[in-house]
C-alpha positions as CSV (number, residue, x, y, z in Angstrom):
1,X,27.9,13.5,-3.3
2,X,27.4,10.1,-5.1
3,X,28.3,8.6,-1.3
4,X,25.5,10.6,0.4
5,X,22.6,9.2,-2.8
6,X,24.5,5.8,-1.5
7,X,24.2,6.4,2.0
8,X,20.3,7.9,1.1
9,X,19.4,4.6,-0.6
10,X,21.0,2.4,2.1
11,X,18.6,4.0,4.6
12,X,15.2,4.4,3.3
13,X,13.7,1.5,1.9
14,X,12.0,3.9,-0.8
15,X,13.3,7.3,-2.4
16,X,11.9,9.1,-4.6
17,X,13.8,12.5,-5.9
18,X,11.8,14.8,-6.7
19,X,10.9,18.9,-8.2
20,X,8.6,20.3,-5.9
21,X,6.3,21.9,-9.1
22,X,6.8,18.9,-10.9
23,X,3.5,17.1,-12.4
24,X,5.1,13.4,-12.9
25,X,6.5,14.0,-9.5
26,X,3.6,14.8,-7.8
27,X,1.8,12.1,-9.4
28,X,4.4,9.5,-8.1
29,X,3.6,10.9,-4.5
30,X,0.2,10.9,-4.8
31,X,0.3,7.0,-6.0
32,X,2.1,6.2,-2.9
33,X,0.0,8.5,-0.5
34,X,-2.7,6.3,-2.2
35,X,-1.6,2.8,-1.1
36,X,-0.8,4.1,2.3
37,X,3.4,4.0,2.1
38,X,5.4,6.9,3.0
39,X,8.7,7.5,1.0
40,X,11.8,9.4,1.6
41,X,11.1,12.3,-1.2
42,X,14.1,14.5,-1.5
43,X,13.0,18.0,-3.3
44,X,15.6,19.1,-5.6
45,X,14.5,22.6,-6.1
46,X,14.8,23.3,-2.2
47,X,18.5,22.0,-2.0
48,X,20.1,25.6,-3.6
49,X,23.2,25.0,-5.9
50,X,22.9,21.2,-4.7
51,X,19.8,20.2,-6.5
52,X,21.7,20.1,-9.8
53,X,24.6,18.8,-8.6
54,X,23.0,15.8,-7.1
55,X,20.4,15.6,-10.3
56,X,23.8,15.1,-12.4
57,X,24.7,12.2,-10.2
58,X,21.5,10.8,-10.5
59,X,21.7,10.7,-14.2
60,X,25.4,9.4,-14.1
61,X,24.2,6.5,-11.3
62,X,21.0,5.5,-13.4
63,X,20.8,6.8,-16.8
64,X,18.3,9.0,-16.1
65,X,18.3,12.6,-16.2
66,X,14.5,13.6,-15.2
67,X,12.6,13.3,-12.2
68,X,11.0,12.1,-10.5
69,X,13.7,9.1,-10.0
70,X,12.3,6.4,-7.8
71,X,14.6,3.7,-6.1
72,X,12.9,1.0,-4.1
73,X,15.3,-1.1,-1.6
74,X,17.8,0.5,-3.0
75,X,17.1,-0.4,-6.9
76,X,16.6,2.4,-9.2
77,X,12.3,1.6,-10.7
78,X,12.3,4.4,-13.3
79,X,10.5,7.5,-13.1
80,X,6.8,8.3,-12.9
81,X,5.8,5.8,-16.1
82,X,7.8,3.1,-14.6
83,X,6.4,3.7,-11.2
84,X,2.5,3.7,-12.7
85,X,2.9,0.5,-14.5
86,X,4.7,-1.3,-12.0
87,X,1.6,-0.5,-9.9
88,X,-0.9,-1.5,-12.4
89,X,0.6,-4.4,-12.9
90,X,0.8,-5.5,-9.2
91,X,5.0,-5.3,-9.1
92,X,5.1,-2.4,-7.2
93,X,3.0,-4.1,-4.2
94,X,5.1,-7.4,-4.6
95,X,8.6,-5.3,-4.5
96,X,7.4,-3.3,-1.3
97,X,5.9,-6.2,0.2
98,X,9.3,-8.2,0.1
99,X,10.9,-4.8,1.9
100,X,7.8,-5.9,4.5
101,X,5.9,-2.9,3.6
102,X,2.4,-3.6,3.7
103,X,0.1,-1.3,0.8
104,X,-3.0,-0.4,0.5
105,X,-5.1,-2.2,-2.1
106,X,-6.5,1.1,-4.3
């Protein structure tokens, strides 16, 4: 399983695992949705049995046990706090724009 989060990160140049119902999750989405740049969002709650499983490796691979977990170019940012001040401070658009993603400025 910690292969396939591997393989996950190695292919989408932003991830974000997610809970469907989740408030900090949605809020991560909806910042992204807001500077125009779509991200791979894996929903734990719809993978079954899996969704915990893989939330355990998550935790082992980066510390953190909650979501939303948010990996850009393959670097683990944090969770929905990181990911909000990261964009306030104008790190989040440098980091995508050095994976030539271009953002929205709002």
């Amino acid at each position: 399983m910690e292969d396939s989060v591997k393989k996950t990160l190695a292919d989408n140049p932003i991830v974000i695992y997610s809970k469907s119902w989740c408030s900090y999750s949605m809020e991560v989405k909806a910042l992204f949705k807001r500077i125009g740049v779509q991200p791979h969002v894996i929903e734990l709650d719809h993978l079954g049995a899996q969704g915990p499983q893989l939330q355990k490796v998550l935790e082992r691979l980066t510390g953190q046990s909650t979501v939303p977990n948010v990996f850009i170019g393959g670097k683990h940012i944090g969770g929905c706090t990181d990911t909000v001040k990261l964009h306030r401070k104008g790190e989040l658009a440098t980091m995508l724009s050095e994976l030539d993603i271009n953002v929205n400025n709002s």
